[in-house]
C-alpha positions as CSV (number, residue, x, y, z in Angstrom):
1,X,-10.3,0.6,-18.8
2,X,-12.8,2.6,-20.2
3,X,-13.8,5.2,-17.8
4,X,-11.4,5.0,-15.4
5,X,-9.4,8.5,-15.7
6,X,-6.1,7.3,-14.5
7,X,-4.4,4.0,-14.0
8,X,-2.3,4.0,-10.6
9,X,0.7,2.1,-8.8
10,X,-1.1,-0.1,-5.5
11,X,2.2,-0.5,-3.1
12,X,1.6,-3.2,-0.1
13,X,3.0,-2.0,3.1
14,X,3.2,-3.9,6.0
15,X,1.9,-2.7,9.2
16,X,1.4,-3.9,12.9
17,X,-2.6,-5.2,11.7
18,X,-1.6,-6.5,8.7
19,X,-0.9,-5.5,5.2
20,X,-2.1,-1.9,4.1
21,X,-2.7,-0.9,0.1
22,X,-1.2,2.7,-0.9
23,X,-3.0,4.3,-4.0
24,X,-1.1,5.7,-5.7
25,X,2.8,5.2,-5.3
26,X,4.1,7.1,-8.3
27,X,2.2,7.1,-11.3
28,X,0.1,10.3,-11.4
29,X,2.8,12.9,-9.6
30,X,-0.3,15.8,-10.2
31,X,-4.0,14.1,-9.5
32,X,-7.2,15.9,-9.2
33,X,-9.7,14.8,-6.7
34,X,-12.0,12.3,-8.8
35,X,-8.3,10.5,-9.6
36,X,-8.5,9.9,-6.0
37,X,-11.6,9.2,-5.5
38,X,-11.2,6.1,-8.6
39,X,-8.4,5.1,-7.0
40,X,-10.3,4.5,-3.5
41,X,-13.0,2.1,-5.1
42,X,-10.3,0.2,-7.3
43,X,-8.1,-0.3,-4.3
44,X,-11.0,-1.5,-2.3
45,X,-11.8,-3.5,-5.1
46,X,-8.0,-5.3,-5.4
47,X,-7.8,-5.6,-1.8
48,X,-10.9,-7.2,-1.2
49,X,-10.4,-9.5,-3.7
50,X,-7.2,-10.5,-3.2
51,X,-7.2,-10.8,0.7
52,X,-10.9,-12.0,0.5
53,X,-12.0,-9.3,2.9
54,X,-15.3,-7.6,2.9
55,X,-16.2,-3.7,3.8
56,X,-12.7,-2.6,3.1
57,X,-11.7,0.2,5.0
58,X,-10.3,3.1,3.1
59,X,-8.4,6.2,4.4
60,X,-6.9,9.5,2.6
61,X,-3.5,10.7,3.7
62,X,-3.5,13.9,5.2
63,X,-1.3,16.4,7.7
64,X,-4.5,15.8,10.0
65,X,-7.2,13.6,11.5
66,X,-9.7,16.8,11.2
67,X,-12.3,17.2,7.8
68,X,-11.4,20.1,7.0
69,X,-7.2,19.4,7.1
70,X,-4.9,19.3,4.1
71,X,-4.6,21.6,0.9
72,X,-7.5,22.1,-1.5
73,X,-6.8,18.6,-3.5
74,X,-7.4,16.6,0.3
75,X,-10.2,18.8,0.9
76,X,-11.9,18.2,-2.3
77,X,-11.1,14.5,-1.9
78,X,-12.4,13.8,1.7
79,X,-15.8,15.0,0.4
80,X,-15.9,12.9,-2.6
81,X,-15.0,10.0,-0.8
82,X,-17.6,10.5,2.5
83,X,-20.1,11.1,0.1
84,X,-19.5,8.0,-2.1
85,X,-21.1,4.6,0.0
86,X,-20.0,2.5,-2.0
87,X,-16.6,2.9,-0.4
88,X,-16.5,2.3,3.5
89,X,-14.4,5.9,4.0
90,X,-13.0,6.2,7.4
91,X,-11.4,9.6,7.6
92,X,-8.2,11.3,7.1
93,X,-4.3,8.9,8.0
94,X,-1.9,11.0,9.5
95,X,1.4,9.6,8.3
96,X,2.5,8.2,11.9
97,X,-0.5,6.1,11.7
98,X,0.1,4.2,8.9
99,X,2.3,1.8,10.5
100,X,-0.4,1.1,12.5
101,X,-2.9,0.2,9.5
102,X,-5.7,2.0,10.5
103,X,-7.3,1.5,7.0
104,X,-6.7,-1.6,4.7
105,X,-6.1,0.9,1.6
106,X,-4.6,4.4,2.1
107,X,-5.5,7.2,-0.5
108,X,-3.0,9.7,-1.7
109,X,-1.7,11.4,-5.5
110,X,1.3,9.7,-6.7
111,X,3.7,12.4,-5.2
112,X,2.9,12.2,-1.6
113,X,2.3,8.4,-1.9
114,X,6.0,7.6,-3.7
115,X,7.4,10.0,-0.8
116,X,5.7,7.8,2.1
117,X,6.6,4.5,-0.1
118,X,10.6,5.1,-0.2
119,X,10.8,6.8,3.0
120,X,8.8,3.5,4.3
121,X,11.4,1.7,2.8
122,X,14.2,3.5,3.5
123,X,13.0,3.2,7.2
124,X,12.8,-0.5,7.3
125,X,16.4,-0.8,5.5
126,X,17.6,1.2,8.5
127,X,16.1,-0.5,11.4
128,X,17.5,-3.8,10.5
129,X,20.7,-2.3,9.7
130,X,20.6,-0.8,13.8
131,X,19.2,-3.8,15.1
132,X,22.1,-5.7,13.1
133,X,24.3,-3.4,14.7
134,X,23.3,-3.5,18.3
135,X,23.0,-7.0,18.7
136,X,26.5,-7.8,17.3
137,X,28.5,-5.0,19.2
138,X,28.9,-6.5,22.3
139,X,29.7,-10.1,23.1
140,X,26.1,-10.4,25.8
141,X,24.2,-8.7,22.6
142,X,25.5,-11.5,20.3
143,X,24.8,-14.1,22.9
144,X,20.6,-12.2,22.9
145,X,20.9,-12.0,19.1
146,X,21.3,-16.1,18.4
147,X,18.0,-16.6,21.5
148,X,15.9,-14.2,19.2
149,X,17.2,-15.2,15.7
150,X,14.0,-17.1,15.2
151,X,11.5,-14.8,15.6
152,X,13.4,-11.7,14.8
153,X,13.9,-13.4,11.3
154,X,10.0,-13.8,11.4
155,X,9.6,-10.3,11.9
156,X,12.2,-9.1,9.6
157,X,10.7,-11.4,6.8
158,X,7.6,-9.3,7.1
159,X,9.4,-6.2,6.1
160,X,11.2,-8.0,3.3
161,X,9.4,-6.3,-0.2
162,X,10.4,-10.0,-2.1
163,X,8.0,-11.2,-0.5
164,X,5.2,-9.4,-1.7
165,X,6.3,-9.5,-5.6
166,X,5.3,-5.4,-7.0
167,X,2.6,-3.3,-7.2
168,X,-0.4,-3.5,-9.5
169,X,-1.4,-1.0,-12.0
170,X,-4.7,-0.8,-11.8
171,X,-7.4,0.6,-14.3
172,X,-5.4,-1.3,-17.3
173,X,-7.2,-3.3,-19.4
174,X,-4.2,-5.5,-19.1
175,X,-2.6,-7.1,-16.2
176,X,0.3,-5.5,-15.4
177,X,2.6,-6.0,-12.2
178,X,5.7,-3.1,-11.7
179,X,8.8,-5.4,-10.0
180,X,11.0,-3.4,-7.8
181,X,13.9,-1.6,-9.3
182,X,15.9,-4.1,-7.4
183,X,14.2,-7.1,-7.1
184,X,15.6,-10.7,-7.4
185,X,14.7,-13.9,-8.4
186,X,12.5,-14.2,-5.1
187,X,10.6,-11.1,-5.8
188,X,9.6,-11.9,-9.4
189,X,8.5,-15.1,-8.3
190,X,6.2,-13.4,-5.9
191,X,5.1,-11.3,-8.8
192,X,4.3,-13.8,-11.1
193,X,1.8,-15.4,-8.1
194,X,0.3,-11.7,-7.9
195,X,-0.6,-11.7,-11.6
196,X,-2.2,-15.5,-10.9
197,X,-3.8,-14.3,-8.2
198,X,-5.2,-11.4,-10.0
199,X,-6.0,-12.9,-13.1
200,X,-7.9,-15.9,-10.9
201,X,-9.9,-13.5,-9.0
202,X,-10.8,-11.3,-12.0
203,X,-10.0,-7.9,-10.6
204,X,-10.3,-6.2,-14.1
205,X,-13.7,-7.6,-14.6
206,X,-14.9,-6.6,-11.0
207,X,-13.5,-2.7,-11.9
208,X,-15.1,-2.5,-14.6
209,X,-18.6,-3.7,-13.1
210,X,-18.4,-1.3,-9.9
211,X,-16.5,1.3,-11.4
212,X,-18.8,4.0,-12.7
């Protein structure tokens, strides 16, 4: 799109208040701040749109909660974005808070943001894999797995990444939609109900109007 600097990867991760958009997951490994701060208003601009949600709160990762935290490219970033009001800019998001979803889209350069994605992932994978575990090695723990099977398998389904299709690259002039390395027939069903629903509620064209 003409204007915007660099397209990025949106992730959806789940979180204890809901579902939280990461900008950028791995397309722009080396950003400079006004990458960032594009990728804050199209995030807000995806997220409100597809989860019809108004004043969409947006945070920058950072090793700190403080203004003045992170390296120069945070730094530079955090000013940008508090200055900006067209972007409702709550502050820095330590990484142990963004379980927590503190902010409905979370800000970081393509390096950081892919490290927090997989290890996110990686986390899940091994939760349910210890869970699996304890509840099946003893016969009273496989007795309390099949009373909670319902609304573990609830619970679980949230951290399933099928269900949420892929992640957006935003700032095409196309629609494009990156599957999961591993996804299944599930996930690029999902997918294909992404590109619907951003197609439907004309993300592209809203960009392009609030962009610059």
């Amino acid at each position: 799109i003409k204007g915007v600097e660099r397209p990025a990867l949106g992730s959806l991760i789940p979180t204890t208040n809901g579902m939280t958009l990461l900008m950028d997951c791995g397309a722009n490994v080396d950003s400079k701040p006004s990458f960032l701060h594009q990728f804050a208003k199209m995030g807000s601009i995806y997220y409100g749109s597809v989860f019809k949600q108004e004043n969409v709160s947006v945070g920058l990762i950072n090793n700190g909660s403080e203004a003045k935290k992170g390296n120069q490219l945070a730094k530079d970033t955090y000013e940008l974005l508090n200055q900006d009001s067209s972007i409702n800019f709550i502050g820095n998001i330590e990484g142990r808070d963004i379980a927590f979803g503190h902010a409905n889209v979370i800000i970081a350069d393509g390096f950081t943001g892919n490290v927090v994605l997989k290890h996110t992932e990686g986390l899940a994978t091994a939760l349910m894999q210890m869970i699996k575990e304890g509840m099946t090695s003893t016969w009273y723990g496989k007795i309390g797995a099949l009373l909670v099977k319902g609304p573990l398998k609830k619970t679980l389904k949230i951290m399933d990444y099928t269900e949420y299709g892929g992640a957006p690259l935003l700032g095409l002039e196309g629609l494009v939609v990156k599957a999961h390395g591993s996804s299944n027939a599930k996930a690029f069903k999902n997918a294909i109900k992404q590109c619907r629903t951003f197609s439907k509620e004309k993300v592209n064209e809203k960009i392009k109007q609030n962009l610059l």
